[in-house]
C-alpha positions as a printed Julia matrix, in Angstrom:
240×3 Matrix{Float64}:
  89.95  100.84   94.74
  92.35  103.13   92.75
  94.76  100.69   93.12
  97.38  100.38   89.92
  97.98  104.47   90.36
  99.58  103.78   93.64
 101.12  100.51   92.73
 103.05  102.28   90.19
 103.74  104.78   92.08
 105.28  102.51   94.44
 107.68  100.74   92.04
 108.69  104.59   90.48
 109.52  104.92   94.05
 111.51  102.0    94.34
 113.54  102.55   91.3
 114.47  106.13   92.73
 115.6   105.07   95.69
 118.13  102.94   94.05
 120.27  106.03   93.97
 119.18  107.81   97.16
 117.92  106.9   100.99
 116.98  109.01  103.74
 116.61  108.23  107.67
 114.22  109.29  110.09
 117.16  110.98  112.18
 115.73  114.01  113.51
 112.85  113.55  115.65
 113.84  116.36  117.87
 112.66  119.06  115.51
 108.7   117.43  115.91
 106.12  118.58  118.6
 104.05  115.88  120.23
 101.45  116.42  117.96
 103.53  116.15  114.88
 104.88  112.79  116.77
 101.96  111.7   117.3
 100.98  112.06  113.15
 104.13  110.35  112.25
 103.35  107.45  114.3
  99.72  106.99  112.69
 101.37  106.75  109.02
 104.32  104.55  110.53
 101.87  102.44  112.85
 100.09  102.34  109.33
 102.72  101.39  107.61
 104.38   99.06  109.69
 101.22   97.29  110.6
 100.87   93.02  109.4
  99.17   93.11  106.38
  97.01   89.28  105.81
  97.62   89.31  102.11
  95.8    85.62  102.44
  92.35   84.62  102.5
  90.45   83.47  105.97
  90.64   79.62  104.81
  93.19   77.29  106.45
  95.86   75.92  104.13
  95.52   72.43  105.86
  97.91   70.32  107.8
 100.22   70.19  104.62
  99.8    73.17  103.22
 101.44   76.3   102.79
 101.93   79.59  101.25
 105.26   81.34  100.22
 105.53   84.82   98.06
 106.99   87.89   97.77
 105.25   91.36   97.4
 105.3    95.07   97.28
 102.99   97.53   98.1
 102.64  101.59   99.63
 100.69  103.05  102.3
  99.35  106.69  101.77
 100.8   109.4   104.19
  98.31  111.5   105.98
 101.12  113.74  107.22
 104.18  114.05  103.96
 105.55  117.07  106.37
 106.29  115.54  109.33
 108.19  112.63  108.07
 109.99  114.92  105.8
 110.82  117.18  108.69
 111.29  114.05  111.04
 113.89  113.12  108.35
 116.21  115.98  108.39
 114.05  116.75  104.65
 116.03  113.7   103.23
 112.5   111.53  102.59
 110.14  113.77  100.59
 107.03  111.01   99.97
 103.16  111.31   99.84
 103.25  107.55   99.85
 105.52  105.09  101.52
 106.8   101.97   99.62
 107.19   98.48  101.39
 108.89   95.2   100.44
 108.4    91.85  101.43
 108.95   87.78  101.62
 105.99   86.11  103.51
 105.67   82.47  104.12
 102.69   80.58  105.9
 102.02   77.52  107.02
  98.7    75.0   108.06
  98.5    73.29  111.29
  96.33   71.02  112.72
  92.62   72.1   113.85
  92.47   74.71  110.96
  95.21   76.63  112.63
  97.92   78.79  110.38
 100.7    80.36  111.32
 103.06   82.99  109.18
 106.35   85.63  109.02
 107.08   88.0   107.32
 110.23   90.09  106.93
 110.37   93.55  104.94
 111.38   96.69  104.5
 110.55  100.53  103.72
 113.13  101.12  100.74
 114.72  104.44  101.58
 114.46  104.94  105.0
 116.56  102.87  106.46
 113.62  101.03  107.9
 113.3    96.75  107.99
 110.17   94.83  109.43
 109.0    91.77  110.81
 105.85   90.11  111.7
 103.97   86.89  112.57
 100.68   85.89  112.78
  98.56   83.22  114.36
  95.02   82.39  112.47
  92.24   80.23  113.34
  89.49   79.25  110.91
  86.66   78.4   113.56
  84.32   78.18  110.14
  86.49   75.99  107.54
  84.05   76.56  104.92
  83.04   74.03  102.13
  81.93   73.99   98.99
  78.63   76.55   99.47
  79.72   77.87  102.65
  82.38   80.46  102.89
  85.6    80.42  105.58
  85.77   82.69  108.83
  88.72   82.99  110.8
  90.26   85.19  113.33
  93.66   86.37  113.19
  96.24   88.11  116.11
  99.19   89.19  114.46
 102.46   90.98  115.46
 105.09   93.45  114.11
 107.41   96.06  114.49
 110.29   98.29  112.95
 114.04   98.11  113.66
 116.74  100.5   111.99
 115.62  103.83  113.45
 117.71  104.84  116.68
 115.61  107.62  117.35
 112.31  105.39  116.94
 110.79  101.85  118.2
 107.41  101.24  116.72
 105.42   98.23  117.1
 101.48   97.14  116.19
  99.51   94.34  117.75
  96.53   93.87  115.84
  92.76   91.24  116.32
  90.51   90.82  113.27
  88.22   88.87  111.96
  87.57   87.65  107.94
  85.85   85.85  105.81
  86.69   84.24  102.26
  84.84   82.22   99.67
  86.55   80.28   96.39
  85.05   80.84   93.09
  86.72   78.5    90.7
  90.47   79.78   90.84
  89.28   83.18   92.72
  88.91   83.7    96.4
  87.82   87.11   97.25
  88.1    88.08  101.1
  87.57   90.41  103.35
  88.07   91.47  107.33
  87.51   94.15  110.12
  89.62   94.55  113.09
  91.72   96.66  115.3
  94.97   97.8   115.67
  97.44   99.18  118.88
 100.58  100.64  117.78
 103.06  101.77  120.22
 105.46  104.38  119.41
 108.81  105.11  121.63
 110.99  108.06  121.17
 114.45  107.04  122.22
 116.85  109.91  123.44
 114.48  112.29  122.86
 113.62  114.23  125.65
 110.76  116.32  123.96
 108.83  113.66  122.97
 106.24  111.21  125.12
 105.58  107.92  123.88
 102.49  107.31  122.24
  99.72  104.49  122.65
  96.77  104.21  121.0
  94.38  102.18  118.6
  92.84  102.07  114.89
  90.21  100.16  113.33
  91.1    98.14  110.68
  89.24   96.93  107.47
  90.61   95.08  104.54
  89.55   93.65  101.54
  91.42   91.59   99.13
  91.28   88.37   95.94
  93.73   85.52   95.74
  94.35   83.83   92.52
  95.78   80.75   91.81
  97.15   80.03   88.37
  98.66   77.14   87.83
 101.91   77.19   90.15
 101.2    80.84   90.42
  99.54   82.17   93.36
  98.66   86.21   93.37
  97.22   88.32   96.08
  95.94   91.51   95.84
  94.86   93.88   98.76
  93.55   97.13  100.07
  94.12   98.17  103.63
  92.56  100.85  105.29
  94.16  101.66  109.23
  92.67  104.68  110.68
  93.14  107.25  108.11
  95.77  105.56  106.15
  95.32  103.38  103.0
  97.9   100.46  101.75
  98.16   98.43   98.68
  99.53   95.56   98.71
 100.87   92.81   95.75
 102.25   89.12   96.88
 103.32   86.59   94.18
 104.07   82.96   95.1
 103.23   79.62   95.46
 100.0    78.13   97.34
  99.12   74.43   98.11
């Protein structure tokens, strides 16, 4: 996965919009179909990302970070135009603070709040995992997930994703590559537009990722790919 190329990208892209931000302000200038494009990248976008492997942290564990990542645009135009031409990306950035936690029965829950630097966009999500395989020490972990989120900070715009998958991770000494497939149904509501029909519909999902513990250091690395859209993802934290 070309990975580093977009991660750098991603904090060049952060750095610039230090100095500038657009907003996603004029949706009235898109056709349906060009709605309809801008809500696969933001569905995309917006979407929970696991950024954690499939095994259950345990009844006192848990798992707190902070990353950064950017999801590829299938459509630059459209959010440019759907931005008055004041956001001119091929690939959106996204910031983050995550925090999970293990419950009994090899259950996890976890939040996480972000944003899109530059668009005036923030985020939030939750998710709810079950490990039905915990996995030992030459069998790996499998666990389903539902999981949550949505955008707030665009009048003009209410998306939100609700998302099922499935994944599996194994521990190698202080690696634990993982991996999942899944679905997910964003909905995406116009508000005061009268042009523009809400749109419904659903991606597949698949996802591949390592965590890394060192020391009191925990990384995460990930690739996402959500219908025609790719993300990369970074989270640095702690793990227990």
């Amino acid at each position: 996965m070309k990975m580093r190329p977009l991660l750098l990208a991603t904090a060049t892209t952060l750095s610039a919009f230090g100095a500038h931000a657009g907003s996603i302000n004029a949706l009235n200038a898109l056709s349906q179909s060009d709605f309809r494009l801008l809500s696969e990248d933001l569905g995309a976008a917006v979407s929970y990302k696991p950024l954690v492997p499939a095994e259950s942290l345990g009844i006192i564990g848990f798992d707190v970070g902070v990353g950064l990542g950017a999801t590829k645009l299938q459509s630059t135009n459209v959010l440019n135009q759907a931005s008055g031409g004041s956001i001119d990306l091929s690939t959106l950035p996204f910031a983050m603070v995550r925090a999970h936690k293990g419950l009994p029965m090899n259950i996890d829950v976890g939040v996480a709040l972000g944003t899109l630097p530059g668009t005036g966009v923030s985020t939030k999500g939750a998710e709810l995992r079950w490990a039905f395989l915990p996995g030992g020490m030459v069998t790996p972990a499998v666990a389903v997930r539902g999981a949550y989120s949505s955008m707030s900070g665009v009048s003009q715009l209410d998306v939100s994703t609700t998302s099922l998958d499935v994944s599996i991770s194994k521990g190698f000494l202080f690696l634990k590559p993982y991996a999942g497939v899944g679905i997910v149904q964003v909905k995406s509501t116009p508000n005061g537009v009268a042009s523009l029909q809400a749109e419904s519909f659903t991606q597949p999902k698949t996802f591949v990722g390592l965590n890394m513990n060192f020391m009191l250091l925990n990384v995460a690395v990930e690739g996402d790919k959500t219908g025609s859209n790719t993300s990369y993802g970074i989270k640095l934290g702690v793990r227990f």
